[in-house]
C-alpha positions as CSV (number, residue, x, y, z in Angstrom):
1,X,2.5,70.0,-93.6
2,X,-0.1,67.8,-91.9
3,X,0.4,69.2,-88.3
4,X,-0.7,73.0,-88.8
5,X,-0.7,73.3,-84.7
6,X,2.7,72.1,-84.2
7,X,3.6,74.1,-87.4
8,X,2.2,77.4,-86.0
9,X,3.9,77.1,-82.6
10,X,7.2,76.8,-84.7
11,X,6.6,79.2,-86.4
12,X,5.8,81.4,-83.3
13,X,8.6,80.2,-81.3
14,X,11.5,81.0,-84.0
15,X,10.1,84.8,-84.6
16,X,11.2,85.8,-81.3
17,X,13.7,88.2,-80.9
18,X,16.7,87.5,-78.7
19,X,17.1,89.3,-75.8
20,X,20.0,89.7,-73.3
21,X,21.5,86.4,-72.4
22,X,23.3,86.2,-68.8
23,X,25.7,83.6,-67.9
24,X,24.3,80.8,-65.8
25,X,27.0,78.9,-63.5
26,X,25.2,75.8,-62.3
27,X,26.2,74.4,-58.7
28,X,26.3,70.9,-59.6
29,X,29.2,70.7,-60.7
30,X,32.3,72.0,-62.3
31,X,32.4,73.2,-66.6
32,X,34.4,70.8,-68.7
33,X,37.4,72.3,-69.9
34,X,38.0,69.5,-72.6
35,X,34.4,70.2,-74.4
36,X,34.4,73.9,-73.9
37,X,30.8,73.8,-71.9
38,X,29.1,76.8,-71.1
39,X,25.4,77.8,-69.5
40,X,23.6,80.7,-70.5
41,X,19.8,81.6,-69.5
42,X,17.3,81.3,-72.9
43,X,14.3,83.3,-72.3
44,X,11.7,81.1,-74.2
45,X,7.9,81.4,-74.1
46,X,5.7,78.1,-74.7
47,X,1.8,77.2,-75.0
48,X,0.7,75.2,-72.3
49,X,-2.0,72.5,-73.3
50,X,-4.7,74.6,-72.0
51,X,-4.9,76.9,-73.7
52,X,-2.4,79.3,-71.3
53,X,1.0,81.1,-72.3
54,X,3.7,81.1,-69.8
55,X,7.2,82.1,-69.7
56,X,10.7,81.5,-68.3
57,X,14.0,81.6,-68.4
58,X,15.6,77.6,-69.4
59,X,18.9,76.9,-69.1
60,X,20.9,75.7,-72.3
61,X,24.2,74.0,-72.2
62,X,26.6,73.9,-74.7
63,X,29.8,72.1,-75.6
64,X,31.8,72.4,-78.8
65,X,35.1,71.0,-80.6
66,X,38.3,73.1,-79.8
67,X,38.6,75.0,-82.8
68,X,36.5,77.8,-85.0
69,X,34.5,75.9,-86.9
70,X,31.8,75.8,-88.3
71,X,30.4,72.7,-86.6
72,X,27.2,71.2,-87.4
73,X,24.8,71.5,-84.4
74,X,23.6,68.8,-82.4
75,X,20.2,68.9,-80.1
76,X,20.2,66.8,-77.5
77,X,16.8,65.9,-75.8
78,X,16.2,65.0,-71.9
79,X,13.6,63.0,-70.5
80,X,11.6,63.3,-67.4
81,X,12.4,62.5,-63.9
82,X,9.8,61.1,-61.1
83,X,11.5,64.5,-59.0
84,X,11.9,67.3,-62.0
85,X,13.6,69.3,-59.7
86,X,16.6,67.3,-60.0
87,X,18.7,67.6,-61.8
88,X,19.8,71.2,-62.0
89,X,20.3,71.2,-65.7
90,X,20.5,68.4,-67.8
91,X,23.9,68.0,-69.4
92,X,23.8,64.6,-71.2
93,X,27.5,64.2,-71.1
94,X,28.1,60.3,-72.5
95,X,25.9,61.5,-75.6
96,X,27.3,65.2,-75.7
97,X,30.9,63.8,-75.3
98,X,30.4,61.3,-78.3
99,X,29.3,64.1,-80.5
100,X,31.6,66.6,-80.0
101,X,34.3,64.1,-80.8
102,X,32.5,63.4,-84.0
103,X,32.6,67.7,-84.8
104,X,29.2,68.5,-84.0
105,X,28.1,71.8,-81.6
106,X,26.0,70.4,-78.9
107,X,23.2,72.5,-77.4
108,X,21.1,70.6,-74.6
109,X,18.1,72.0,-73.2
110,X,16.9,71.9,-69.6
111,X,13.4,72.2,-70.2
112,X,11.2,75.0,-68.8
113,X,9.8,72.8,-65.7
114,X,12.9,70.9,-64.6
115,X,15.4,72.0,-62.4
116,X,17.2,75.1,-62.7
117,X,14.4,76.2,-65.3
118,X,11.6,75.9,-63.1
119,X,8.4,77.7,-63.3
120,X,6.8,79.2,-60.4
121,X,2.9,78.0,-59.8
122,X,-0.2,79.6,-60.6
123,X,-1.0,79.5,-57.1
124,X,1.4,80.2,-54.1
125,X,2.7,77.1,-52.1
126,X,1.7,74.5,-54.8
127,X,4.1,72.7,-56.9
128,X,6.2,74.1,-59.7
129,X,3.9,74.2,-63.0
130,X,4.7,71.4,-65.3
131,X,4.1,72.6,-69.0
132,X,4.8,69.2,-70.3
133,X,1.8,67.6,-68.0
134,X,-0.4,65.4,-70.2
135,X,-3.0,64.2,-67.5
136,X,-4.3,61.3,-65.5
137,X,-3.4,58.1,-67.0
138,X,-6.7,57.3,-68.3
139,X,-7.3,60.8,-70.2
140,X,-3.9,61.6,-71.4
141,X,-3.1,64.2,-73.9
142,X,0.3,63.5,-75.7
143,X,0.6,66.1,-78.4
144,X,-1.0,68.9,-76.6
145,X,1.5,67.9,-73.6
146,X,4.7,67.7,-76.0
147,X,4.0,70.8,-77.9
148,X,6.4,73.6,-75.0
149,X,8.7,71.1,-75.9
150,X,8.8,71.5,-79.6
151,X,8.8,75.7,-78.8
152,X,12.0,74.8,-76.8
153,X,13.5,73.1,-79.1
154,X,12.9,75.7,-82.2
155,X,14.4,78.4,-79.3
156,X,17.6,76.5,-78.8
157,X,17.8,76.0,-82.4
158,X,17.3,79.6,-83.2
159,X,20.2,80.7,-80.2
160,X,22.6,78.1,-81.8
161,X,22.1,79.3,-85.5
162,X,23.9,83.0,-84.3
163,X,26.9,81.4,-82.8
164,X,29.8,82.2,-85.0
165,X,31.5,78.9,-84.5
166,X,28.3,76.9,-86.4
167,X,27.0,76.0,-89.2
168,X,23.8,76.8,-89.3
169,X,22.4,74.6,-92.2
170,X,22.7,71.6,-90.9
171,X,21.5,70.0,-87.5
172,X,20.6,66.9,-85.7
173,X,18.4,65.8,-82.9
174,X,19.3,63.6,-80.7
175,X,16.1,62.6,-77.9
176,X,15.7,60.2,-75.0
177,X,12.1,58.9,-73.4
178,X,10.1,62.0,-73.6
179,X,12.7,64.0,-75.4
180,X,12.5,61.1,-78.2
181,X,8.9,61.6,-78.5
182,X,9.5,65.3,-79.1
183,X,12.3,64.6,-81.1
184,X,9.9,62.4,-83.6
185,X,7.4,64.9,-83.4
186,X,9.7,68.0,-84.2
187,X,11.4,66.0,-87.4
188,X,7.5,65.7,-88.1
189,X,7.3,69.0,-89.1
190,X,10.0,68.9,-91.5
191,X,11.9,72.0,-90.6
192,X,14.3,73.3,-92.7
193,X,18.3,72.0,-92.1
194,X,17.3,68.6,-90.4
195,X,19.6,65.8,-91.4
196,X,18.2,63.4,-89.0
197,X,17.3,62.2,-85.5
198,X,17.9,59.3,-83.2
199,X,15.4,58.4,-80.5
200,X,16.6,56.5,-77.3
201,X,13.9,55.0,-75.8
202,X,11.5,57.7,-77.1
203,X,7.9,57.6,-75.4
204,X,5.6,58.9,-72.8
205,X,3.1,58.1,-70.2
206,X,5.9,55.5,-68.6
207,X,5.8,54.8,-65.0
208,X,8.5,51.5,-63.7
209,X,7.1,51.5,-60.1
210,X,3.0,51.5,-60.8
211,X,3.2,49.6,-64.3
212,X,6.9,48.7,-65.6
213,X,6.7,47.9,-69.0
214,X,3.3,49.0,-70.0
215,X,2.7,53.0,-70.7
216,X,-0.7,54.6,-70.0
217,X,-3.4,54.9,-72.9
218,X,-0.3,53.0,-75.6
219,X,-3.2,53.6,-78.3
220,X,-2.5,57.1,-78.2
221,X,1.5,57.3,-78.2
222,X,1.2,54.5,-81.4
223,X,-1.3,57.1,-83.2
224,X,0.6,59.9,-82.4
225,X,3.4,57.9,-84.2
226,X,1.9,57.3,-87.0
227,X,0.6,60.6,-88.2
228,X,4.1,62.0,-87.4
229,X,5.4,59.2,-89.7
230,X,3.3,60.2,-92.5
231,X,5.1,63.9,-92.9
232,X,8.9,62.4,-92.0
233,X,11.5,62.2,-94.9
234,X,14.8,62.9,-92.7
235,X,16.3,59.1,-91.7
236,X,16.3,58.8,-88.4
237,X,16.9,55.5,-85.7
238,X,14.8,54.2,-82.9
239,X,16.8,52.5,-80.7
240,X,15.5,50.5,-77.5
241,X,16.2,47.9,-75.6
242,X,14.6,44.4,-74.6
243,X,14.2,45.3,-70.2
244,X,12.7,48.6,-70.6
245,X,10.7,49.3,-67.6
246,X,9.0,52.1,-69.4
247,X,7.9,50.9,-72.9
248,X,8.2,47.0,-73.3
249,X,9.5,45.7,-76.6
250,X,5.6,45.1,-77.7
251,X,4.7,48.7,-77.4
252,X,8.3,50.0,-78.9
253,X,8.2,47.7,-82.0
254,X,4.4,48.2,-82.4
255,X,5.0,52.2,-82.6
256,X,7.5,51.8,-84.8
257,X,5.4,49.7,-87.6
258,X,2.9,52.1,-86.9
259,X,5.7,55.7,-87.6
260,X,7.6,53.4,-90.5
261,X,4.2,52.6,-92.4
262,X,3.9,56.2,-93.4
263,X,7.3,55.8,-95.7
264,X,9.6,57.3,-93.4
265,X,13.7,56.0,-94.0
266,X,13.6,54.8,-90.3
267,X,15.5,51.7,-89.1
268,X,14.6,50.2,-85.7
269,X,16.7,48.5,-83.4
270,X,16.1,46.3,-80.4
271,X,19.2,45.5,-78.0
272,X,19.6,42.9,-75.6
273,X,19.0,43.7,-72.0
274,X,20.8,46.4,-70.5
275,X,21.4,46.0,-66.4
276,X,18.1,46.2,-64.3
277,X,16.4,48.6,-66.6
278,X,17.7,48.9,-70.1
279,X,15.5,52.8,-70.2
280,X,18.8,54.1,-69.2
281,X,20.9,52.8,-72.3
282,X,21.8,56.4,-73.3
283,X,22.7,57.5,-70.4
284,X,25.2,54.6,-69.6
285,X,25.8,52.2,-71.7
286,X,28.1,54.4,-74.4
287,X,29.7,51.2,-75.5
288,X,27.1,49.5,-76.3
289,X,25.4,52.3,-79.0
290,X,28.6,53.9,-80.1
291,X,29.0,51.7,-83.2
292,X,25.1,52.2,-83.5
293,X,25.7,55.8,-83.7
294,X,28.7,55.1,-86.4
295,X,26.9,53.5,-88.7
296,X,23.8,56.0,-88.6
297,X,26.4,59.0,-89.2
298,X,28.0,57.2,-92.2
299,X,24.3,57.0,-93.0
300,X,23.8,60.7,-92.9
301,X,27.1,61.3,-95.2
302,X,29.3,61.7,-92.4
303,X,32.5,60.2,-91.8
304,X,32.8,58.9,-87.6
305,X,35.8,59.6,-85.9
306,X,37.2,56.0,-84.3
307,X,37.3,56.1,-80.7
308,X,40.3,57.3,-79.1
309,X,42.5,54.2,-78.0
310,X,42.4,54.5,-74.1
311,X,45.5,56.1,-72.1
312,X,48.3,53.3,-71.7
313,X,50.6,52.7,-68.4
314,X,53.4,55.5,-68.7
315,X,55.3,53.3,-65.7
316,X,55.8,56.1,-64.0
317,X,54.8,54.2,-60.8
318,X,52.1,51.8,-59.7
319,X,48.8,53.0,-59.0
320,X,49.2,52.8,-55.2
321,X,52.8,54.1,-55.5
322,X,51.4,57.3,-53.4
323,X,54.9,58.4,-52.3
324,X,55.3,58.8,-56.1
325,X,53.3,61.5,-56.6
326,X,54.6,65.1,-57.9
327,X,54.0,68.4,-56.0
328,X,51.4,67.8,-53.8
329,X,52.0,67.6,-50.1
330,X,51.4,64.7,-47.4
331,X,47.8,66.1,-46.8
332,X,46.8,66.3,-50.6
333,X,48.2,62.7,-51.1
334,X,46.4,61.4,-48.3
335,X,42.9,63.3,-48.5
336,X,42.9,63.5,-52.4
337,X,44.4,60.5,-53.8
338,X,43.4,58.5,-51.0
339,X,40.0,59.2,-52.0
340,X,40.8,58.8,-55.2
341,X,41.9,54.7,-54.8
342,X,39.0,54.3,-52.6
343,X,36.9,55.0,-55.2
344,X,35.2,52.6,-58.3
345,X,36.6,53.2,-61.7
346,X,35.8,54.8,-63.9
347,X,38.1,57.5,-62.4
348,X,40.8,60.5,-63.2
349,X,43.3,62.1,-60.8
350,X,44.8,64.9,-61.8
351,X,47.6,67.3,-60.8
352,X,49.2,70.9,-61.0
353,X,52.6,71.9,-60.3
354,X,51.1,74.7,-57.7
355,X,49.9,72.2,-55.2
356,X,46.4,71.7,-56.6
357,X,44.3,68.4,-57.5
358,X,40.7,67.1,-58.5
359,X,39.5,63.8,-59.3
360,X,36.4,62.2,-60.5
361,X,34.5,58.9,-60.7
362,X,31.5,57.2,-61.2
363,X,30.1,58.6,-64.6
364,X,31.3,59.5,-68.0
365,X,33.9,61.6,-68.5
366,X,35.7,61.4,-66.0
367,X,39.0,62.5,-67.4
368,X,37.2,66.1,-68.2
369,X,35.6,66.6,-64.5
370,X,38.9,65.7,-63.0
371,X,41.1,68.2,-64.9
372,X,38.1,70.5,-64.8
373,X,38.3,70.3,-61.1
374,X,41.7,71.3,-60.9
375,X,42.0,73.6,-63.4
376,X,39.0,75.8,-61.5
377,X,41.5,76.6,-58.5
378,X,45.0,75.6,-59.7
379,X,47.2,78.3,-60.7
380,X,49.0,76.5,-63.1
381,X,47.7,74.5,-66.1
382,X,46.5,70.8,-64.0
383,X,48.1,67.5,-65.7
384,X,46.3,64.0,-65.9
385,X,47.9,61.8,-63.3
386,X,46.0,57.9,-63.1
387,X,43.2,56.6,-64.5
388,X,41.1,54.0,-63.5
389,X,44.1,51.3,-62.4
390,X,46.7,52.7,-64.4
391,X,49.5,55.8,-63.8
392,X,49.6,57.5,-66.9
393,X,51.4,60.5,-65.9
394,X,54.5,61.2,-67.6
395,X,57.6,63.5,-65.8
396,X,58.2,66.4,-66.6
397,X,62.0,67.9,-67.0
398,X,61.2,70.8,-64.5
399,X,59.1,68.2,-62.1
400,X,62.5,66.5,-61.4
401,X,63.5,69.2,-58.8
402,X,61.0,67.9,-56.2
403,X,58.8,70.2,-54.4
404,X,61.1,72.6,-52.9
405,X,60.3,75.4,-55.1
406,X,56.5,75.3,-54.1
407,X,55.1,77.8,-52.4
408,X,54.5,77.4,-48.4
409,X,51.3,78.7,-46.5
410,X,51.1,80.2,-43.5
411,X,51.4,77.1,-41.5
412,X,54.5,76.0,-43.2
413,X,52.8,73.7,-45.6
414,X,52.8,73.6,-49.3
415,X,49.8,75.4,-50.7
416,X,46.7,73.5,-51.9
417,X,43.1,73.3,-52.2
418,X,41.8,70.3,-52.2
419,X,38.9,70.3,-54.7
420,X,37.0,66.9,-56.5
421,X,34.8,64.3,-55.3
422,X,32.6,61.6,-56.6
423,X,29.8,64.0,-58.6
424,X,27.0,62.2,-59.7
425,X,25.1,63.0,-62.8
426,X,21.7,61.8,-64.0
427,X,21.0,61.8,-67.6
428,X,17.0,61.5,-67.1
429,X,14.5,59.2,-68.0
């Protein structure tokens, strides 16, 4: 082990003893139903890089195959954002999707200091304290300021390993921009059970607005790289892109020859620009890494699941065919749906026989929020009704009677709650 300190906060982090857990329902938005997501509150303590304890409570989500298992477990790893109070917790859902499809249990931190696991300040009406602060740009202290990171992590992994639908041995870590870097440094310390990591754009010290491209101190992050390299044996992938407005490819490749020197089984790889600022490939570009993520599982000994083909036409009816539409009244075709074609795919509208509806757009998964939506009020199970441009919905026998068996409201409507929107998610930075 050539990181003792790193080692010892391990060590101190995975001897705690769980306490209570309460359930944690986050406002922003609603719990997919299709990968079984959950919130609880972790307590976790960390070492702050002065010297300092503190403690909290994080948030963890979790999503898992249907099924008992056991699953392998999957960590994933946020970055930071310019306002860390946003968002509430961090759900990574195009990467946490992906790998529950592939069988894995997928635990995602929200970070003592971000959002919903804020920490109060030392001193009243100052801002929320940062454990992860690493200092001015021209004194910065990377290892000391990724270390609560590396606790966090060995506390999610620790809460995962009791779950009885996991298997324990085995796990993967999966980081993006600063939760990259932590994920390098973590596999550094060659825990036991680690089959491998992939970093997304890992780094620190990036700032797009004051210096795009160029991270403060670089020096630092590359020698931080190598010494992690030199105690790495899992294989892991670095994958970046060439328009990162955070690291620039002369920085990312240099870190890598640096982490790779010290005999590690890493593979590097650099894609082509990805829209204005290719830092956010994780969090939106799932088609263009998917395959990368294929081939590194079939690297690991594991066997990809091929993408599901994507939900054909049923020609039920056109996709502005709104007199169409099952159960739901005038004012739930108008209000819902309507808002529904007025927005940009990617989308989902779905439907229940009790009057109910919920739709989605404008981030991944789609399909899950909109029947998620649904389901939350609907008194009866909620059926996918369009996606994107396409009517996929297909008749039921017992739809054919119309919607004079629906219940009526006071008013003499049917009954409904209207409840979906256009929910934004931010996967971090």
């Amino acid at each position: 082990m050539r990181h003792p300190v790193l080692k010892q906060l391990l060590a101190a982090c995975t001897g705690l003893v769980l306490q209570c857990l309460a359930p944690a329902h986050a406002a922003d938005s609603s719990l997919s139903v299709e990968l079984n997501e959950a919130v609880v509150r972790l307590p976790v303590d960390v070492s702050l890089r002065n010297g300092t304890a503190s403690s909290g409570e994080m948030l963890l989500t979790s999503f898992k195959p249907t099924g008992p298992g056991p699953f392998p477990i999957a960590i994933i790893n946020h970055g930071r954002n310019a306002d860390r109070s946003t968002p509430e917790r961090f759900r990574m859902m195009a990467m946490a999707s992906y790998l529950v499809y592939q069988g894995f249990a997928v635990f995602v931190p929200t970070r003592l200091g971000y959002g919903g696991s804020a920490l109060p300040p030392d001193v009243p009406g100052e801002q929320p304290l940062d454990p992860e602060a690493s200092g001015a740009c021209g004194d910065k202290d990377y290892v000391g300021a990724v270390a609560p990171a590396l606790q966090q992590i060995a506390r999610t992994l620790s809460y995962a390993r009791q779950q009885r639908h996991v298997d324990p041995s085995r796990y993967l870590l999966v980081g993006q921009s600063t939760g990259g870097f932590a994920s390098v440094a973590y596999a550094a310390t060659n825990p036991s059970g680690l089959i491998g990591y992939v970093n997304f754009a890992g780094g620190v010290g990036g700032d797009p607005l004051q210096h795009p491209g160029v991270p403060c101190q670089p020096e630092r992050i590359a020698r931080a790289y190598a010494n992690f390299g030199k105690t790495t044996r899992v294989p892991n992938l670095w994958i970046y892109t060439e328009n990162d407005q955070y690291f620039a490819p002369s920085y990312s490749r240099n870190w890598y020859r640096g982490f790779a020197a010290g005999g590690s089984p890493a593979q590097f790889i650099l894609q082509p620009p990805f829209g204005d600022d290719g830092h956010r490939l994780m969090g939106e570009g799932r088609a263009r890494w998917n395959p990368l993520m294929d081939d590194f599982l079939v690297r690991l000994g594991l066997h990809p699941v091929p993408p599901p083909a994507p939900p054909q036409a049923s020609g039920y009816a056109t996709i502005n065919d709104v007199a169409r539409i099952p159960w739901l009244n005038a004012s739930a075709k108008a209000r819902g749906y309507g808002r529904f074609l007025s927005a940009k795919p990617p989308r989902a509208f779905a439907i229940s026989e009790a009057g109910y509806w919920g739709w989605a757009n404008g981030s991944t998964e789609t399909v899950s929020r909109a029947l998620g939506h649904c389901n939350r009020v609907s008194t009866k199970p909620c059926m996918l009704y369009a996606i994107d441009d396409v009517v996929v919905w297909q008749a039921p026998q017992e739809a054919t009677g119309g919607l004079s068996a629906l219940p009526q409201d006071a008013s003499g409507g049917l009954q409904q709650k209207p409840f979906g929107g256009s929910w934004a998610f931010h996967d971090g930075s």
